[in-house]
C-alpha positions as CSV (number, residue, x, y, z in Angstrom):
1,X,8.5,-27.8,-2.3
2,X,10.3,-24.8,-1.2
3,X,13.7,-25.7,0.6
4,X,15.8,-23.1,2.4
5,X,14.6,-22.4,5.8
6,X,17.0,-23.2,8.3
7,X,14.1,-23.4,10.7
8,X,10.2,-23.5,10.9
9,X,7.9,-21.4,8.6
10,X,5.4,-19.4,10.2
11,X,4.1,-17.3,7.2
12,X,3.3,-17.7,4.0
13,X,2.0,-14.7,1.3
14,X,1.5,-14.8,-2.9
15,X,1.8,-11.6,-3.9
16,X,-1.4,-9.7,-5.3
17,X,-0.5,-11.4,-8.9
18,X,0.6,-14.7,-8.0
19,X,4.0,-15.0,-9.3
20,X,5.6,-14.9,-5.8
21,X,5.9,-16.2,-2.5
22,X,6.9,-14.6,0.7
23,X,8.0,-16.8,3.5
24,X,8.3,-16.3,7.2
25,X,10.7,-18.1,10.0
26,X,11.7,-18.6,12.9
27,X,15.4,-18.5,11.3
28,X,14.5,-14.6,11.1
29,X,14.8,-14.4,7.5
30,X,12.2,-13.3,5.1
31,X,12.5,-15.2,1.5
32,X,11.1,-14.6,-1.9
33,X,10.3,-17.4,-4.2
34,X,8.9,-17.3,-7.6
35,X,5.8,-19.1,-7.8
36,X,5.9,-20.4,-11.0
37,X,8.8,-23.0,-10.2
38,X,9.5,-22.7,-6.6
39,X,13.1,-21.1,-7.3
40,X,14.7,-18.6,-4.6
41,X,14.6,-15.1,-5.1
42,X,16.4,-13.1,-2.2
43,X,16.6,-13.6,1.5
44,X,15.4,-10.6,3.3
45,X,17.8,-10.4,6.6
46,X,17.5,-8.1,9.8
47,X,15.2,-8.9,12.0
48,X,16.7,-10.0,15.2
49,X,13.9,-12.5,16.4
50,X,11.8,-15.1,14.3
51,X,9.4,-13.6,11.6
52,X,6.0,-14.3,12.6
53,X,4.3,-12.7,9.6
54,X,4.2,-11.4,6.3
55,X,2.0,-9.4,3.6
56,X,2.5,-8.0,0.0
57,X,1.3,-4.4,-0.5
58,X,-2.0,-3.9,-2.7
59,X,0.1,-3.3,-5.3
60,X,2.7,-6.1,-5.2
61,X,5.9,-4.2,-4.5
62,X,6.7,-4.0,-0.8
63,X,6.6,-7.0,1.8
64,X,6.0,-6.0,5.4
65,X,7.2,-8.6,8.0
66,X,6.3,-8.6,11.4
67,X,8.6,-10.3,14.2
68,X,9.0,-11.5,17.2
69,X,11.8,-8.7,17.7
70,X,8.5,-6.3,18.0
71,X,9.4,-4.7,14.9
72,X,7.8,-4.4,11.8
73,X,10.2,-3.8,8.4
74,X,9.0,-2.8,4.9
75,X,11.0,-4.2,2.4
76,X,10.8,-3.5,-1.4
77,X,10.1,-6.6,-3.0
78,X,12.1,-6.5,-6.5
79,X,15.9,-5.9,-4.7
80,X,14.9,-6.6,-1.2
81,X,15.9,-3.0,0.4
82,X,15.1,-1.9,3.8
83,X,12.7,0.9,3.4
């Protein structure tokens, strides 16, 4: 169980080689968990509505998140940047 949502989870993603989880809510934070043992990673903050959706890149090192501030932000997933 992953704990640390202030609010509902609309998405969930495993990145392309399984060893982490993006989540989605409604508390407009993206977080990153690591698969194997449910810890937290980073919180990804900045989007000014709930987050709707998320997706790993092909390759595993950028999250996109989609929200329901009509933006979409790419994020790199090792340090959580803006991009």
């Amino acid at each position: 169980t992953l704990t640390g949502h202030r609010d509902a989870v609309w998405s969930v993603a495993f990145s392309p080689d399984g060893q982490t989880i993006a989540s989605g809510s409604r508390d407009k934070e993206v977080r990153l968990w690591r698969a194997s043992d449910g810890s937290h990673l980073r919180t990804l903050t900045g989007h000014q509505g709930g987050v709707r959706s998320v997706a790993f890149s092909p390759d595993g090192q950028t999250v996109a998140s989609g929200s329901g501030d009509s933006e979409v932000r790419v994020w790199r997933a090792y340090d959580g940047a803006h991009q």
